[in-house]
C-alpha positions in Angstrom: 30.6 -1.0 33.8 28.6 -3.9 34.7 30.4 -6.6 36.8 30.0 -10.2 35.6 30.7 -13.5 37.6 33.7 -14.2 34.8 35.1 -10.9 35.6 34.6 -11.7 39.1 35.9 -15.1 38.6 39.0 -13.5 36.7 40.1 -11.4 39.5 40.6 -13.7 42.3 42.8 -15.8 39.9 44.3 -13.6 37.8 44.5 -9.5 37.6 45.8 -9.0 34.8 42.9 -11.2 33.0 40.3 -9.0 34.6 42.2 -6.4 32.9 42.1 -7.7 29.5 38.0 -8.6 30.6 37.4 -5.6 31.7 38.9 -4.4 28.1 36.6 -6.8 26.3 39.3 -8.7 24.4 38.9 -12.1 23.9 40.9 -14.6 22.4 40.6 -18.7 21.0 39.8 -21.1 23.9 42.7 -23.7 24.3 41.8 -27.4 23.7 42.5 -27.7 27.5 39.7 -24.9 28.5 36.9 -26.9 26.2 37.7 -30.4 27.3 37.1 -28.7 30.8 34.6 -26.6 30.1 32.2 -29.5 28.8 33.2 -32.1 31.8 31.8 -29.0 34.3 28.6 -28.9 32.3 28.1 -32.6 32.3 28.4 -32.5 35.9 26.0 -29.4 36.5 23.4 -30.5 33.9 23.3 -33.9 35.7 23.5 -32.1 39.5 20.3 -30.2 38.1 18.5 -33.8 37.3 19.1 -34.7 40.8 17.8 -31.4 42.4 15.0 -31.4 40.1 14.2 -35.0 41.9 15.0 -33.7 45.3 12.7 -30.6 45.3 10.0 -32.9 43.7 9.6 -31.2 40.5 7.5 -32.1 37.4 10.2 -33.2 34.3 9.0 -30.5 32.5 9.8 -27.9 35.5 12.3 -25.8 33.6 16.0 -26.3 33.5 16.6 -22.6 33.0 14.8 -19.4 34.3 15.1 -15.6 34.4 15.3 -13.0 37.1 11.2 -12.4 36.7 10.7 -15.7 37.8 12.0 -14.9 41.4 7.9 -13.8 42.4 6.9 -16.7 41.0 7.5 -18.6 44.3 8.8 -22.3 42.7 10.5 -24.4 45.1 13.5 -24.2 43.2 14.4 -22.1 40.0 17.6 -23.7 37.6 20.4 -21.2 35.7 19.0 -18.5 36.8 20.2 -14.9 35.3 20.5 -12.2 38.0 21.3 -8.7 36.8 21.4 -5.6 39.7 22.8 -1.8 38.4 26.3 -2.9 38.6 26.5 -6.7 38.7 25.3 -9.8 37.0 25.7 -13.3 37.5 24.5 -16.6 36.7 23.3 -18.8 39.7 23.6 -22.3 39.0 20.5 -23.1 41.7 18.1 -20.4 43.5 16.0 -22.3 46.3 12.6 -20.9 47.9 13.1 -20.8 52.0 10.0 -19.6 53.6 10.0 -16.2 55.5 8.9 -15.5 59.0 6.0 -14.2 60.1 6.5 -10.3 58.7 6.9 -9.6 54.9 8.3 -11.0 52.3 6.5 -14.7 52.9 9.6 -16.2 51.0 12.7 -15.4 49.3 15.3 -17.1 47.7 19.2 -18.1 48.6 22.1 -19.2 46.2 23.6 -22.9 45.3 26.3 -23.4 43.6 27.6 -26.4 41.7 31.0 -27.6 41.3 32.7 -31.1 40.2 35.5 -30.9 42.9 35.5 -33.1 46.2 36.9 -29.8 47.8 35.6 -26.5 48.2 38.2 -23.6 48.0 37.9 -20.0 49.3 37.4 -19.2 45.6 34.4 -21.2 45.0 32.7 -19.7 48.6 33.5 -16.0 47.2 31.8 -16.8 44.0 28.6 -18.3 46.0 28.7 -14.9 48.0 29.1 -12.6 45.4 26.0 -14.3 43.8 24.5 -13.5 47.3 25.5 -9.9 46.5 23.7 -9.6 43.6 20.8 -11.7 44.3 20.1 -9.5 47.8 20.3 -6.7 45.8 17.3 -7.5 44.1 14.9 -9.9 46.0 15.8 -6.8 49.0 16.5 -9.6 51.3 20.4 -10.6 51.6 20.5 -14.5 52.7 22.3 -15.0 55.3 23.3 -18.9 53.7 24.0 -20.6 50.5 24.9 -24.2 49.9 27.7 -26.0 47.5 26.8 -29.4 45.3 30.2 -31.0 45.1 32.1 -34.1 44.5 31.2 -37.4 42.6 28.4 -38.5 44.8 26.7 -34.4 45.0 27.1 -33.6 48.5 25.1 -30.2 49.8 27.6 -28.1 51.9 25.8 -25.6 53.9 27.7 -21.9 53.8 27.2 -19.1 56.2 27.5 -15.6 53.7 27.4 -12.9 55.6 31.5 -13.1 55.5 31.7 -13.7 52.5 29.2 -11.2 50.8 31.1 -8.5 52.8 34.0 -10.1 51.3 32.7 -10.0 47.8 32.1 -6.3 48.2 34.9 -5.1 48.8 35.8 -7.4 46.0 33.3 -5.7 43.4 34.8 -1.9 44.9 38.4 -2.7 44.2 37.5 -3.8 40.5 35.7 -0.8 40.0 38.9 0.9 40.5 40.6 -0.8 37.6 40.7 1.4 34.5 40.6 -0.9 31.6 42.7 1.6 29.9 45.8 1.2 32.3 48.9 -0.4 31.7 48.5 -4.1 32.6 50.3 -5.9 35.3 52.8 -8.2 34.5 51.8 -11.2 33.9 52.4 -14.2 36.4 52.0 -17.5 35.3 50.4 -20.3 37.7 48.7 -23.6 37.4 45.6 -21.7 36.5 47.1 -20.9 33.6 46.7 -23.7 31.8 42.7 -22.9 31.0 42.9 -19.5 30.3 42.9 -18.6 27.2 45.3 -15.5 27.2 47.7 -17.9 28.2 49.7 -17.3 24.4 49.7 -13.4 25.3 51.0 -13.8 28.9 53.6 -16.4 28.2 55.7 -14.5 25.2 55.2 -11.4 27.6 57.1 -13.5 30.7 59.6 -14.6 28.2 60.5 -11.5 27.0 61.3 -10.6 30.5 62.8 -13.7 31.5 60.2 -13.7 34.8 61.1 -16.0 37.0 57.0 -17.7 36.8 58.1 -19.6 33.6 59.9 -22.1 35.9 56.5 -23.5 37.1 55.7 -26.5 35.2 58.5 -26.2 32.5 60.0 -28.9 30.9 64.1 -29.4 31.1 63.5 -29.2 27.2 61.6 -26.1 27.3 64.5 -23.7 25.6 62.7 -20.6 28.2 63.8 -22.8 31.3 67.5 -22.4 30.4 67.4 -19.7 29.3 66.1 -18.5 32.9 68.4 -20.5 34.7 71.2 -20.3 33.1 71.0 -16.1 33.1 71.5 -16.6 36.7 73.8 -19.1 37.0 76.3 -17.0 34.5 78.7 -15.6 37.4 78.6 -18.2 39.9 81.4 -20.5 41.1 82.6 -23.5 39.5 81.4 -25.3 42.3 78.3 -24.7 42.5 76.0 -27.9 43.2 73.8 -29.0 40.5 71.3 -27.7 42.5 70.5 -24.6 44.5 68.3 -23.6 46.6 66.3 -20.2 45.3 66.2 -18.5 49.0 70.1 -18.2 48.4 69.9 -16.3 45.2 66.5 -14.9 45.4 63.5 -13.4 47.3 61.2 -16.4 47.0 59.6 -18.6 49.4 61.7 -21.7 50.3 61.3 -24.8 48.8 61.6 -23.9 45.1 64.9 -25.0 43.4 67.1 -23.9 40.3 68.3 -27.4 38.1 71.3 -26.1 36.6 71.1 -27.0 32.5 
């Protein structure tokens, strides 16, 4: 089973999607997931224009290289396709830092790109399980990466030796899954909204009534009362419009039930 950054990608959002990955279903992209899905490649094909002019590279330097390229010794190589026993990925950016005075005279360390002003723990994972792979290879591990972010393409310098260890571990608990299992019940999140196993996972949550269909329902979404309203059945008369979930349920504070 070969480990891909999607899969990778899947499982520090969503486990049962690396299930359904790991199965090698697929399903129709949402309109949401495209519109996405093309603004991130705007911004990475016009973060590469800009790196090209950083690292003083002739316009017809490549855009996109392979893994054979990485004894080539370019300053910089673009979308470059890294593929170890167990892993592949897809760095956005591989640049050349020089090595010391033993062998190998240079080797190569990960950037990723992003659109976001922020940089979440997600995002550093991904950049050091691209470490992962690409150590794996070159037979150096770099000990930093760097993050392109944000409207005006800040460089974030990242220190990976935390997070490659982190991506390990990662990489061994998926190789636990077995694709064949029972999948977990689904949870839905804000993520949810580009996935496209979304339609699967929501008529599985309905037809348990799981309480993750409250976030970001509609009063009019029939599923809302229905949730609600199942446990509202044997309260009080009395009870205030609305109530606070740590009363009824085992969930963090802050949440609320609007009765319908």
């Amino acid at each position: 089973m070969i480990i891909t950054t999607k899969i990778f990608e899947s499982y520090l959002i969503c486990k049962c999607k690396t299930h359904l990955r790991l199965r090698g279903e697929t399903a129709l992209a949402s309109e949401f997931d495209l519109v996405h899905r093309r603004w991130v490649d705007r911004y990475k094909d016009s973060a590469l224009q800009i790196l090209r002019d950083r690292y003083h590279l002739d316009s017809d330097h490549s855009l996109r290289s392979c893994q054979n390229d990485l004894s080539n010794g370019a300053p910089a190589l673009f979308k470059c396709r890294l593929k170890s026993a167990k892993m592949e990925c897809q760095c956005d950016v591989l640049e050349k830092i020089q090595g010391g005075s033993g062998p190998p005279p240079f080797f190569y360390i990960p950037i990723r790109i992003i659109p976001s002003e922020k940089i979440f723990k997600t995002d550093q994972l991904v950049l050091g399980f691209c470490g992962l792979v690409l150590g794996e290879i070159q037979g150096i591990f770099p000990s930093s990466g760097k993050i392109v972010h944000g409207n005006s393409f800040k460089t974030h310098r990242v220190k990976l030796d935390e997070w490659i260890a982190s991506a390990r571990n990662i990489i061994e608990e998926i190789g636990k899954i077995k694709p064949d299992a029972d999948l977990p019940g689904p949870v839905l999140t804000n993520n949810c909204k580009t996935c496209e196993f979304l339609d699967n996972c929501r008529s599985q949550a309905q037809a348990k009534d799981d309480l993750s269909l409250l976030r970001g329902l509609s009063g009019k979404d029939e599923t809302w009362g229905t949730v609600v309203l199942k446990h509202f059945i044997d309260l009080p008369r009395n009870t205030p419009e609305i109530v606070t979930c740590d009363r009824l349920f085992k969930i963090p504070r802050g949440f609320h039930l609007l009765k319908i």
